[in-house]
Structure formats: structure tokens, C-alpha cells
VEXLO-424442 format. One record per residue (C-alpha): residue number from 1; residue in three letters; x, y, z. Coordinates in pm, whole numbers, plus 50000, padded with zeros to 5 digits. Example, Ala and Ser with C-alpha at 12.3 -4.5 7.8 and 13.67 -1.06 7.14 Angstrom:
// residues 2
<pt num="1" residu="Ala" u="51230" v="49550" w="50780"/>
<pt num="2" residu="Ser" u="51367" v="49894" w="50714"/>
END
This chain:
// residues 316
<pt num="1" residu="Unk" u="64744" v="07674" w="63895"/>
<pt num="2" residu="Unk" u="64842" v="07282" w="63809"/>
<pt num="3" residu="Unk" u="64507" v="07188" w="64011"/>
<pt num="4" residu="Unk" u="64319" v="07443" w="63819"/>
<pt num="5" residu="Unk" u="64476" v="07302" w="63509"/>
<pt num="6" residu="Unk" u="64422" v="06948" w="63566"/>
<pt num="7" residu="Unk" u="64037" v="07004" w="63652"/>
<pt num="8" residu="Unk" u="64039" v="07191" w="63286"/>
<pt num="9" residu="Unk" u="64203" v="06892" w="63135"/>
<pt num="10" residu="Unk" u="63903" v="06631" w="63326"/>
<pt num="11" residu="Unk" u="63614" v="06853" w="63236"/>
<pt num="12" residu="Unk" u="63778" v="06848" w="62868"/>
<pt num="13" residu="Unk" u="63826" v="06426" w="62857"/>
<pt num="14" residu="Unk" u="63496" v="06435" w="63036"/>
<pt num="15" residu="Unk" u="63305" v="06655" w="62744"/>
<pt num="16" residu="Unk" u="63493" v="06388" w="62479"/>
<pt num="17" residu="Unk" u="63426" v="06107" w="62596"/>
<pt num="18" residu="Unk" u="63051" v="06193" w="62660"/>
<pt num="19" residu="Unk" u="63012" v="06317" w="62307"/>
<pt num="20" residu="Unk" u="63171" v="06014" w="62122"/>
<pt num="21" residu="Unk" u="62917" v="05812" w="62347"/>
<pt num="22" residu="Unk" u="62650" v="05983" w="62200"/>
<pt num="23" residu="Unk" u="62752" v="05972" w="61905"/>
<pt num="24" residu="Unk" u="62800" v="05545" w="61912"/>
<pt num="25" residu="Unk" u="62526" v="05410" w="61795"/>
<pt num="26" residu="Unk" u="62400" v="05006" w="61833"/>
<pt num="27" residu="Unk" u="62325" v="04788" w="61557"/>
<pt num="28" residu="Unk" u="61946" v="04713" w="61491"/>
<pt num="29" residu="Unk" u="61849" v="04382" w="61509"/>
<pt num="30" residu="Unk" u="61758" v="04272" w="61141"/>
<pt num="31" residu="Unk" u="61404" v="04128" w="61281"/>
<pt num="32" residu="Unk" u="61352" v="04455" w="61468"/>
<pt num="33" residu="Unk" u="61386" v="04634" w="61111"/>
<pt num="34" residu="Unk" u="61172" v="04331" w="60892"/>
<pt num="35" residu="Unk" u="60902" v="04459" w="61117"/>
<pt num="36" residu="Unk" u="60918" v="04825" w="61074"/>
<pt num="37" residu="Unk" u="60981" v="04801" w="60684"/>
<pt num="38" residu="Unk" u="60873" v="04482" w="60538"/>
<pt num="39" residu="Unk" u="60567" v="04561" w="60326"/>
<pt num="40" residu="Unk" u="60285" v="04311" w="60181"/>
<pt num="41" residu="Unk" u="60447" v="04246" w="59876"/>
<pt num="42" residu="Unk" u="60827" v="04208" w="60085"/>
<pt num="43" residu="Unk" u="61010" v="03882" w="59999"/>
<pt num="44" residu="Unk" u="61328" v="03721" w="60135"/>
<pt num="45" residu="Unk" u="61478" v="03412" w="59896"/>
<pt num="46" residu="Unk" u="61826" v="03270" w="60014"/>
<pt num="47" residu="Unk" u="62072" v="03343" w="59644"/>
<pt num="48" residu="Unk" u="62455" v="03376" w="59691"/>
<pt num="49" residu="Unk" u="62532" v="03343" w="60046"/>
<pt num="50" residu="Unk" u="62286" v="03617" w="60148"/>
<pt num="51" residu="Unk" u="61934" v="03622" w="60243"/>
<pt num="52" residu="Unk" u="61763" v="03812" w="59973"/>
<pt num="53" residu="Unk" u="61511" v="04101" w="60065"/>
<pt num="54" residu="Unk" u="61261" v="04184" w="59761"/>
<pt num="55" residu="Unk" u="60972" v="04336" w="59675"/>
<pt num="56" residu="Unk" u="60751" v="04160" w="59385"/>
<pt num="57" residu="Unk" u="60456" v="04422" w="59226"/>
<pt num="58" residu="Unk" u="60227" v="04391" w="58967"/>
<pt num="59" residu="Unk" u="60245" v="04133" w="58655"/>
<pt num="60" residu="Unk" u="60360" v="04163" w="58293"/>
<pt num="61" residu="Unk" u="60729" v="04179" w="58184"/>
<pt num="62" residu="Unk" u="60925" v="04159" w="58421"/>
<pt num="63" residu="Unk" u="61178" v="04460" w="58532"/>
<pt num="64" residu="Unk" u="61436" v="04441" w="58824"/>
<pt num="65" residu="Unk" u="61500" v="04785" w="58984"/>
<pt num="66" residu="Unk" u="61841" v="04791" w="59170"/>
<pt num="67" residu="Unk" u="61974" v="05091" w="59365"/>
<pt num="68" residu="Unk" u="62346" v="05240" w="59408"/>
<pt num="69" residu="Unk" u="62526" v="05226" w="59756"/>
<pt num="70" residu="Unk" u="62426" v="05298" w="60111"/>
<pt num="71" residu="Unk" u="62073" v="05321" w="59966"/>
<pt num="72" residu="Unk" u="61773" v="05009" w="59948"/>
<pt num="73" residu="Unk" u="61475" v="04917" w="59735"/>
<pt num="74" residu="Unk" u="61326" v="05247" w="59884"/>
<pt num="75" residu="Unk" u="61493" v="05423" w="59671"/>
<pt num="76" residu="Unk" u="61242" v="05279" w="59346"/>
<pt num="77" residu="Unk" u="60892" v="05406" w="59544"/>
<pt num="78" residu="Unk" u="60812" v="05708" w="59301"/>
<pt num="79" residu="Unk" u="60853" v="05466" w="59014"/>
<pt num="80" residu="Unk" u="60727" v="05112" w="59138"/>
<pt num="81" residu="Unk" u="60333" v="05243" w="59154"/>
<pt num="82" residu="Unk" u="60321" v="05338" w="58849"/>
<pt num="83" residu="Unk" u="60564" v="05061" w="58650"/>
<pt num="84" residu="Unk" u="60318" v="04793" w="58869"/>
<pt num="85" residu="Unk" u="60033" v="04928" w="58634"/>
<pt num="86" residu="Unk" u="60196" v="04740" w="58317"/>
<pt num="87" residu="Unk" u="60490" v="04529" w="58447"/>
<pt num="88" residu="Unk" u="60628" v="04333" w="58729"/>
<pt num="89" residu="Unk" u="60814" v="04495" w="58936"/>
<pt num="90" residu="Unk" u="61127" v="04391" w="59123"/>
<pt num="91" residu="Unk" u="61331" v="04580" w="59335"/>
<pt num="92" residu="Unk" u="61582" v="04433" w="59533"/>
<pt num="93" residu="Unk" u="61775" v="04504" w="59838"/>
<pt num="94" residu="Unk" u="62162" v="04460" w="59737"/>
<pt num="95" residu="Unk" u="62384" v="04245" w="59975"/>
<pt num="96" residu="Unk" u="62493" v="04486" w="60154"/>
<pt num="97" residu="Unk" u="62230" v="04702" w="60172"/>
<pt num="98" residu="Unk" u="61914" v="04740" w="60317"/>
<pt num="99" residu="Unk" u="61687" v="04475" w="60466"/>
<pt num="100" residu="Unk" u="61935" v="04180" w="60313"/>
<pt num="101" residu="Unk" u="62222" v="04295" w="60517"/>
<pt num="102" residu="Unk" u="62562" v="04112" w="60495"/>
<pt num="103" residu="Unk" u="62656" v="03839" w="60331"/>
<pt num="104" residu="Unk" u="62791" v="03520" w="60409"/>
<pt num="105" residu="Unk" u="63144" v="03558" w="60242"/>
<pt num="106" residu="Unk" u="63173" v="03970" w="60278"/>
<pt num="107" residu="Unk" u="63227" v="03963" w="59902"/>
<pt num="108" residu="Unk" u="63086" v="04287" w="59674"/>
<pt num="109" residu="Unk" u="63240" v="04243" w="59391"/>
<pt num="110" residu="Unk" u="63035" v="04420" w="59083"/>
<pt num="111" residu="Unk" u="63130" v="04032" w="58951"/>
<pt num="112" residu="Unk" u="62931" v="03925" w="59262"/>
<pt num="113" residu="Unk" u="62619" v="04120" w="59232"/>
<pt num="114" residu="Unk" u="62590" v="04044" w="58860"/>
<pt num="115" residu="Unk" u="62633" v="03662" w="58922"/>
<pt num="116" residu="Unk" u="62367" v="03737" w="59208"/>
<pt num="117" residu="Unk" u="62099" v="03882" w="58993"/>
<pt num="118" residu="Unk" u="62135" v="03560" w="58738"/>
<pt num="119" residu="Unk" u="62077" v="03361" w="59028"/>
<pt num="120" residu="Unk" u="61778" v="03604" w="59121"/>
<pt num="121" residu="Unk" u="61611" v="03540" w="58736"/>
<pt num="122" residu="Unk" u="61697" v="03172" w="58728"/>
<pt num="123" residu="Unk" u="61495" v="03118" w="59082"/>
<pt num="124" residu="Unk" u="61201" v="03319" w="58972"/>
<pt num="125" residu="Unk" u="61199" v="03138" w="58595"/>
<pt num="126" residu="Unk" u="61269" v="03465" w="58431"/>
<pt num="127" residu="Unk" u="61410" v="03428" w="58068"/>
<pt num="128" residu="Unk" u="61400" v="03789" w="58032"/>
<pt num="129" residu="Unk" u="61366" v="04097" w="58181"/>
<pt num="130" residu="Unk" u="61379" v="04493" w="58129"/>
<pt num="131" residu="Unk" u="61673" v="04628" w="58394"/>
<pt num="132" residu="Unk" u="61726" v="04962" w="58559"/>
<pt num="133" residu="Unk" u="61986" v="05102" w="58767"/>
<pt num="134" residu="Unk" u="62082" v="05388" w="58977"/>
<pt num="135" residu="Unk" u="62460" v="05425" w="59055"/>
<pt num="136" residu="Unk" u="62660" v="05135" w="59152"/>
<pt num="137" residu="Unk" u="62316" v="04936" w="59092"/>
<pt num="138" residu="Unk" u="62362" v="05073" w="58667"/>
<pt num="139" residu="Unk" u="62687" v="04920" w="58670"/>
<pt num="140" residu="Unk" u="62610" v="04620" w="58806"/>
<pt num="141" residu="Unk" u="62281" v="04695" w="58512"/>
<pt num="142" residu="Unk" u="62533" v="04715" w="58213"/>
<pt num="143" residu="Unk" u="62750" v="04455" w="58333"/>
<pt num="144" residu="Unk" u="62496" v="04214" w="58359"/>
<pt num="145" residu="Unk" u="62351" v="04320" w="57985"/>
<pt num="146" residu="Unk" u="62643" v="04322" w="57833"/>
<pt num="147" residu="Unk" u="62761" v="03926" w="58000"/>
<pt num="148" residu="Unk" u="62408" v="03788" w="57974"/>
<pt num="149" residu="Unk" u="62266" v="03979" w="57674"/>
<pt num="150" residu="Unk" u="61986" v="03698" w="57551"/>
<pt num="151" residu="Unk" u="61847" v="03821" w="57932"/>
<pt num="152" residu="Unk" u="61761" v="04186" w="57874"/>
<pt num="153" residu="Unk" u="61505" v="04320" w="57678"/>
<pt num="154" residu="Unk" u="61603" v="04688" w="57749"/>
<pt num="155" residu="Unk" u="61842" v="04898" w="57957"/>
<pt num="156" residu="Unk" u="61794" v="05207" w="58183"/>
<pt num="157" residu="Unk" u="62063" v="05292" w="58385"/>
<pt num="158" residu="Unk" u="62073" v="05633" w="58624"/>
<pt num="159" residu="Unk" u="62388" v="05801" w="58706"/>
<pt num="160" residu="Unk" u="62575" v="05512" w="58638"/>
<pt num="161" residu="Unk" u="62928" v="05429" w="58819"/>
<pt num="162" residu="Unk" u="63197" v="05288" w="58641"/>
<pt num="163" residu="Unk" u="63353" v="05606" w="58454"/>
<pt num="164" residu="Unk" u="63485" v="05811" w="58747"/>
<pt num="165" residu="Unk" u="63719" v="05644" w="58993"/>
<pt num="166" residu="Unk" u="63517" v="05437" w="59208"/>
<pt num="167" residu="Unk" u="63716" v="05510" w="59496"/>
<pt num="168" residu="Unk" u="63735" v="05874" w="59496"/>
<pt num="169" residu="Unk" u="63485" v="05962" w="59693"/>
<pt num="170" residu="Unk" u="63645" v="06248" w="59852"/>
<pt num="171" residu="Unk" u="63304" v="06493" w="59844"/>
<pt num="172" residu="Unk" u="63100" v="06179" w="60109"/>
<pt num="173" residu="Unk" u="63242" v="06161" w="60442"/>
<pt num="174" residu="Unk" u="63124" v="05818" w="60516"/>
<pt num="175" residu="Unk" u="63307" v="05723" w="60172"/>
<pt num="176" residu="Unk" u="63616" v="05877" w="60257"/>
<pt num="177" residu="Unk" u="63587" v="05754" w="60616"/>
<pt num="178" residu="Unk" u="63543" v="05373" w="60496"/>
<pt num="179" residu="Unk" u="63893" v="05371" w="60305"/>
<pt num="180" residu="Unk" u="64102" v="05560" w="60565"/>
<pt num="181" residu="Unk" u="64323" v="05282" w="60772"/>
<pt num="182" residu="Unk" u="64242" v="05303" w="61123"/>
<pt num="183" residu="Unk" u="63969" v="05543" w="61092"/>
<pt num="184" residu="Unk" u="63723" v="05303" w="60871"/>
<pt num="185" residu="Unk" u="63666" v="05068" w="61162"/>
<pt num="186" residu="Unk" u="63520" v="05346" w="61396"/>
<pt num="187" residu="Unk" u="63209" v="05338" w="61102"/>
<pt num="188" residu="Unk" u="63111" v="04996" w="61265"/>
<pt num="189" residu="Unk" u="62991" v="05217" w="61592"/>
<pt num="190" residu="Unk" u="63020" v="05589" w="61533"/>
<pt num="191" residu="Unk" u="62774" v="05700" w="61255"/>
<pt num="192" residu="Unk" u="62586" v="05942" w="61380"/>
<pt num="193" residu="Unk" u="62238" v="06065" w="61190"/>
<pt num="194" residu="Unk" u="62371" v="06371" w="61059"/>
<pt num="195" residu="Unk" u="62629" v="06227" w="60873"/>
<pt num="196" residu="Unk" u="62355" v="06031" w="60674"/>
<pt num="197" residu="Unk" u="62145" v="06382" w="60617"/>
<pt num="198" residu="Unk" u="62504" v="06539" w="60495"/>
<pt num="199" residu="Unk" u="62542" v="06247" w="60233"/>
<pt num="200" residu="Unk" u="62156" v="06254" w="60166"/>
<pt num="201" residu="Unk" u="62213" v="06636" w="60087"/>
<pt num="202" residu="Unk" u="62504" v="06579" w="59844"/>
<pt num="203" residu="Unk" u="62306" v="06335" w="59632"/>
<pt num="204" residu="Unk" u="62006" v="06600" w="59603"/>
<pt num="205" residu="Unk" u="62010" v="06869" w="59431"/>
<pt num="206" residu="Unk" u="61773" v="07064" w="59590"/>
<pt num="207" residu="Unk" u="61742" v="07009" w="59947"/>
<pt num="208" residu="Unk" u="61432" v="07065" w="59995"/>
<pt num="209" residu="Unk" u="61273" v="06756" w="59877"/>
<pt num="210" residu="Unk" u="61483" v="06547" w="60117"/>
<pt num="211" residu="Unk" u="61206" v="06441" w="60398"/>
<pt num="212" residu="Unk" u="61310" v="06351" w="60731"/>
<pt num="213" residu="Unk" u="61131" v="06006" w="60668"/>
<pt num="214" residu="Unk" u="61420" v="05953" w="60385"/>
<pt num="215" residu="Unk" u="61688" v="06031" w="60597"/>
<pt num="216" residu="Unk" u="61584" v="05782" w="60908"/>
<pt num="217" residu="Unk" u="61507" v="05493" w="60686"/>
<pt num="218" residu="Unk" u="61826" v="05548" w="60535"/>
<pt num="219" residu="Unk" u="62001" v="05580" w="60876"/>
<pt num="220" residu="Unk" u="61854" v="05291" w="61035"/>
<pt num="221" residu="Unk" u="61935" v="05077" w="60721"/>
<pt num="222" residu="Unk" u="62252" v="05183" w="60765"/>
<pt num="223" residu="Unk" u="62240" v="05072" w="61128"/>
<pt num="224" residu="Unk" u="62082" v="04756" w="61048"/>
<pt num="225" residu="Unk" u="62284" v="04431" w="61180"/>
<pt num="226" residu="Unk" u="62611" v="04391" w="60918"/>
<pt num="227" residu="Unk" u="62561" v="04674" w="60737"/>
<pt num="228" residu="Unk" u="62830" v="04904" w="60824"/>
<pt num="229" residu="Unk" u="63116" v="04608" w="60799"/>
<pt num="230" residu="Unk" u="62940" v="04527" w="60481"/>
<pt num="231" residu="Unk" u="62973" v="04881" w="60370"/>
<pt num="232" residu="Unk" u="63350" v="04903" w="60491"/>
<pt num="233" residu="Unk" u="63389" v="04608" w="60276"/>
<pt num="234" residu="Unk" u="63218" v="04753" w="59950"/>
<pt num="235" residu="Unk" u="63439" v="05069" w="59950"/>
<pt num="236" residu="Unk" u="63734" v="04892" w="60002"/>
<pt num="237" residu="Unk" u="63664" v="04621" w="59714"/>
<pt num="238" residu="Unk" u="63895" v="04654" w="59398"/>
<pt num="239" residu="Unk" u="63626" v="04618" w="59118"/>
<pt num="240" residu="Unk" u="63797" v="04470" w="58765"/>
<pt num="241" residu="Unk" u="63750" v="04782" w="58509"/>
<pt num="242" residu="Unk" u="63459" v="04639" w="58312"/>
<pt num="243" residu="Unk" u="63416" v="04959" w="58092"/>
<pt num="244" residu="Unk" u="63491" v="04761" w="57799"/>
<pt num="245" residu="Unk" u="63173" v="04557" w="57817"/>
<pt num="246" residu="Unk" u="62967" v="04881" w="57699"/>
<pt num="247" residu="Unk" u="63056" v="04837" w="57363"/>
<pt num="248" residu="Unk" u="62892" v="04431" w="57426"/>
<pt num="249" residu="Unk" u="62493" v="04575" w="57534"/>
<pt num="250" residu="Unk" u="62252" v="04521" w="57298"/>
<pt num="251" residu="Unk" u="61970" v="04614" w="57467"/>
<pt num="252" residu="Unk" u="61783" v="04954" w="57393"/>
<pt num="253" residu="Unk" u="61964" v="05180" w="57641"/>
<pt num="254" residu="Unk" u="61859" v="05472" w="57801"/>
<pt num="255" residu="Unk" u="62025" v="05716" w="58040"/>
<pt num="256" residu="Unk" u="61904" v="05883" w="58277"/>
<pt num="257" residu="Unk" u="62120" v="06161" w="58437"/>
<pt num="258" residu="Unk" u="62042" v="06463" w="58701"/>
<pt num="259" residu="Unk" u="62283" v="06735" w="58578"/>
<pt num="260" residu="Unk" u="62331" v="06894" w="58925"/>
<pt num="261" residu="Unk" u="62466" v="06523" w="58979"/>
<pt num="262" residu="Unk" u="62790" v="06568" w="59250"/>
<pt num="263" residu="Unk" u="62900" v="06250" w="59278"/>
<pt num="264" residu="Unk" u="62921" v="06070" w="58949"/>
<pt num="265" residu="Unk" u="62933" v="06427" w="58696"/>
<pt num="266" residu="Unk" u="62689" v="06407" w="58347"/>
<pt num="267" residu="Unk" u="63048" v="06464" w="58163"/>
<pt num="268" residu="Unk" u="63021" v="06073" w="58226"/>
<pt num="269" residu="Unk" u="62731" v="06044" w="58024"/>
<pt num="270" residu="Unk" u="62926" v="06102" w="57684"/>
<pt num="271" residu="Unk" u="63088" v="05796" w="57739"/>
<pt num="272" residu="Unk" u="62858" v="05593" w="57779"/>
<pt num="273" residu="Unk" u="62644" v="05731" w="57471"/>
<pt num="274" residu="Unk" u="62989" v="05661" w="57257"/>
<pt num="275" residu="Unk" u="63002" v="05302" w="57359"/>
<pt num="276" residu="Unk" u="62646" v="05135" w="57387"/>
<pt num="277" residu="Unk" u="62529" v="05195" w="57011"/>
<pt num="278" residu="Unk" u="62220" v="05374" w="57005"/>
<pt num="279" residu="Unk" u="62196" v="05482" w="57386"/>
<pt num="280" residu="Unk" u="61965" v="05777" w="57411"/>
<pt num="281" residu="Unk" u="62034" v="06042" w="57713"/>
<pt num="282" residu="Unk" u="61777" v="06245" w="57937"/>
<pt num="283" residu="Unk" u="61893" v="06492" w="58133"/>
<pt num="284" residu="Unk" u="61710" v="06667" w="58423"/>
<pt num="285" residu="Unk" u="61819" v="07041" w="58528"/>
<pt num="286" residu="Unk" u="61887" v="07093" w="58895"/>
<pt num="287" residu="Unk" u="61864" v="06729" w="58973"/>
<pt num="288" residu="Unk" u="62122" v="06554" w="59193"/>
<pt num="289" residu="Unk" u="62280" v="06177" w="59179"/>
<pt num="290" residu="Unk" u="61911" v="05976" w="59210"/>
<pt num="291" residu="Unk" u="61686" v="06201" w="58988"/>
<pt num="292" residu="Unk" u="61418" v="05890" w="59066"/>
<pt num="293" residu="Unk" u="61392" v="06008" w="59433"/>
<pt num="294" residu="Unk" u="61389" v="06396" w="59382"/>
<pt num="295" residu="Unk" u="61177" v="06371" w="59018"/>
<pt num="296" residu="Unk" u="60962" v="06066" w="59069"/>
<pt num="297" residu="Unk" u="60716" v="06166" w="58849"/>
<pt num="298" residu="Unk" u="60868" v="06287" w="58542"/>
<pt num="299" residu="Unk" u="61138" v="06001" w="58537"/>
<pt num="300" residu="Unk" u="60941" v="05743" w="58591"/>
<pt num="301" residu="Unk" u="60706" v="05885" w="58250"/>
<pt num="302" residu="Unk" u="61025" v="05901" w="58068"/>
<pt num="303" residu="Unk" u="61099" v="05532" w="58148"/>
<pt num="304" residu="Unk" u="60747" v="05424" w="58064"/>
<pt num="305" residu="Unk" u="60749" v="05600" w="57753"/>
<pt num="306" residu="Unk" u="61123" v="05488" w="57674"/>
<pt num="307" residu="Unk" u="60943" v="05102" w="57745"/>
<pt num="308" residu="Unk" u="60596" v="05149" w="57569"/>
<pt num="309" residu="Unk" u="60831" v="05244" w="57253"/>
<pt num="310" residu="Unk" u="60988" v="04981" w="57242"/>
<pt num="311" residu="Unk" u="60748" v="04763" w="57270"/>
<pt num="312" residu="Unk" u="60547" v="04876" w="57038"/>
<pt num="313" residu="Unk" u="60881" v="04857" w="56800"/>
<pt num="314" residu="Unk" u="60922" v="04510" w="56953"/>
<pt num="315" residu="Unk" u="60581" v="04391" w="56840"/>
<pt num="316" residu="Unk" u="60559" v="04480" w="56513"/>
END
């Protein structure tokens, strides 16, 4: 009976131990990924300790896309066709994130990013640009427009972060995962692909337009060399509370929000309408956290008209 037990007990550590080691996964080299991803227009510029990965489309007025977190630049492809038609377009990969990867000093501070993206204009000679931003990218959006307002000719932030804890995070597992003691550092080898299509799924609001291309870019960017320390490090930063600086934009603001939307609710949007004067709201039924990805087409027409009205304002 004790032999019988103790070959139970192997075949059980046996089954374990094979299925965590299948479920480890390597980094990807960050040259490995450059070549599967980088595109024509790809860029990389050394700014704040990290080694910048953007994409520059199109000419015009400028306007910097910037995405929320665990995602990349990829996140911006419904809209940047179409915005490349009038304006520059640049999206950037986020410190962090994507092709740039980690930074030198591990810092990802919403104080960091915004300090980043002056650098970012300043190299490029950029007086002024239009902004947009999806998540934590919209905070870092309004905090930027609100300490640098002479910068911005108008605001569009999606889903922005800032209102709801930060940290509570409770509905992701990798989010939750990341600020447990202990547990976070076993996100530097075990994250697995489903987890990313079960965080992928919680940001759409309808499934179905989540593409298995979407969910193994964002799993290999995720993979990519840094990343997951990076992203242990971003959800275990203390931001400063920089909701006061809504009441400081000046720019034309408008707000984009999916009202399926788990992760940062459209309750949120009320605040935001209080505080930047004028702010107008658009609100898409059924739509989850990045209404860009799962809308591309009706978004990005409401962005281009919210810009073409403005400039025509602007101009006369």
C-alpha cells in the first residue's frame, strides 16, 4: 500500500513539474522580434534611458498615438491609415512595452513617460502636436497637456486611467499576479499564451473580433527581452495622484469611451467631463477598454471629424 502510494505521489510531482515546464516560457531576443515586427516606416531614437521604438506616417500636423499597458503601437493600426491621409502620425512603443522594451533605470513613473514624450517632441523639432491616448497612455495624454499646455493643439484620450485605483486590478490575472509578493516574480518565466487571450478577452467586448494574430503579437511582446520585469515594475510603481491637473488642459478634449469597458468603467467619464472645461464624450455600445482595436473604423471618423472641426475653428 505505501509503495503503491509513493508511485501515486511520483506520477503526481512528475505531472507538475512537466506542466509548469510547459508552461515556462524564454524571453525573445529583442533583434529576433525587430525582425518579425519592424515595419518600413519603424524607428528606434535613444530618449530617457530607453531605446525608443516608433513608427513615423504621413505629413501634416503632427499627432502622437500612445497606448495603455501590456499593449504596443499595434494597438493604433485601424486609425494610423487613415490619420496618415492628413497628419503625421506617431505612435510610439512605451518603455516598457513593445519593441522598446526596458529601460535603463526600471523607472515608469506616469512623471517618467510624460518627461519622455517632451523629450520625444524636442528631438523631432515639434512645437506642437495633437495627442491621443488609450488607458494608461490617456493619462500620461492629460498629464502631459495639462504640464506642457503651449504643446497641444487638441486632446483625445480613450478609456483613460487615473480615476479608478490604479492598482486594483483584481478582474486581470497578470495584474493581480504582478503585485502579489512572491508570486509576481514567477511572471518573469511562467506566462503562458492563454493568460494573454484571457486579458485580451476582458478588454473586448465582444470576443469575436479578437484575432489570433492580436493575441500572439501581444504574447510575444510580452515575451520580448525585459518586458515582463518591466511590467512587474509598472504595476508595482506608486504614481503621484495627478487628477488635479484636469482642471489645467486647455486643449479641445475629447473622450472616447467603450461602455462595455471592464477595466476602467464609463462612470469615470463624468469626471473627467466635470474637470477639463468643454470636454465632449463619445460613447460606443458593446465596446470594451480599447474601442480603437474592436471599432477601428467608426472611432477613428469620430477623431477625424473631432480634428477637421477644430481646425476649421482654428483657422478662422
Amino acid at each position: 500500500m505505501k509503495r503503491k502510494a509513493k508511485h501515486i505521489g511520483l506520477a503526481v510531482a512528475g505531472i507538475v513539474i512537466v506542466a509548469t515546464a510547459l508552461l515556462i516560457h524564454k524571453d525573445i531576443p529583442a533583434e529576433e522580434l525587430k525582425a518579425k515586427y519592424t515595419a518600413p516606416n519603424s524607428r528606434f531614437v535613444t530618449i530617457a534611458g530607453a531605446n525608443l521604438h516608433y513608427r513615423d506616417e504621413g505629413q501634416g500636423t503632427p499627432i502622437i498615438l500612445l497606448h495603455g499597458t501590456a499593449a504596443s503601437l499595434n494597438t493604433w493600426d485601424g486609425w494610423a491609415f487613415e490619420l496618415s491621409k492628413n497628419y503625421r502620425v506617431l505612435r510610439i512603443d512605451l518603455p516598457g512595452f513593445g519593441l522598446t522594451g526596458r529601460n535603463q533605470s526600471d523607472t515608469y513613473t506616469i512623471e517618467y513617460y510624460t518627461q519622455l514624450l517632451l523629450a520625444f517632441l524636442d528631438s523631432h523639432g515639434i512645437e506642437k502636436a495633437h495627442l491621443a491616448g488609450s488607458s494608461l497612455g490617456g493619462q500620461i495624454a492629460y498629464d502631459f497637456a495639462a504640464m506642457y499646455p503651449d504643446r497641444v493643439h487638441k486632446l483625445i484620450l480613450v478609456s483613460p486611467t487615473g480615476v479608478t485605483n490604479a492598482n486594483d486590478k483584481s478582474i486581470s490575472m497578470p495584474f493581480l499576479l504582478a503585485q502579489t509578493p512572491i508570486v509576481k516574480h514567477s511572471l518573469r518565466y511562467i506566462t503562458p499564451r492563454f493568460i494573454v487571450e484571457k486579458s485580451l478577452k476582458e478588454v473586448y467586448g465582444d470576443d469575436s473580433k479578437l484575432t489570433e494574430q492580436t493575441i500572439t503579437l501581444s504574447h510575444d511582446m510580452l515575451l520580448r527581452e525585459g518586458n515582463r520585469e518591466a511590467f512587474i515594475a509598472r504595476m508595482n510603481t506608486q504614481d503621484a495622484d495627478n487628477l488635479h491637473k484636469l482642471a489645467q488642459v486647455q486643449a479641445p478634449t475629447l473622450l472616447l469611451w467603450g461602455e462595455a469597458d471592464a477595466w476602467v468603467p464609463v462612470t469615470d467619464a463624468a469626471h473627467f467631463q466635470k474637470n477639463i472645461k468643454g470636454a465632449q464624450l463619445k460613447l460606443y455600445p458593446g465596446a470594451g477598454h480599447i474601442p480603437m482595436e474592436e471599432l477601428p473604423q467608426e472611432t477613428v471618423q469620430d477623431a477625424l471629424h473631432f480634428l477637421n472641426t477644430e481646425l476649421a475653428l482654428h483657422n478662422q
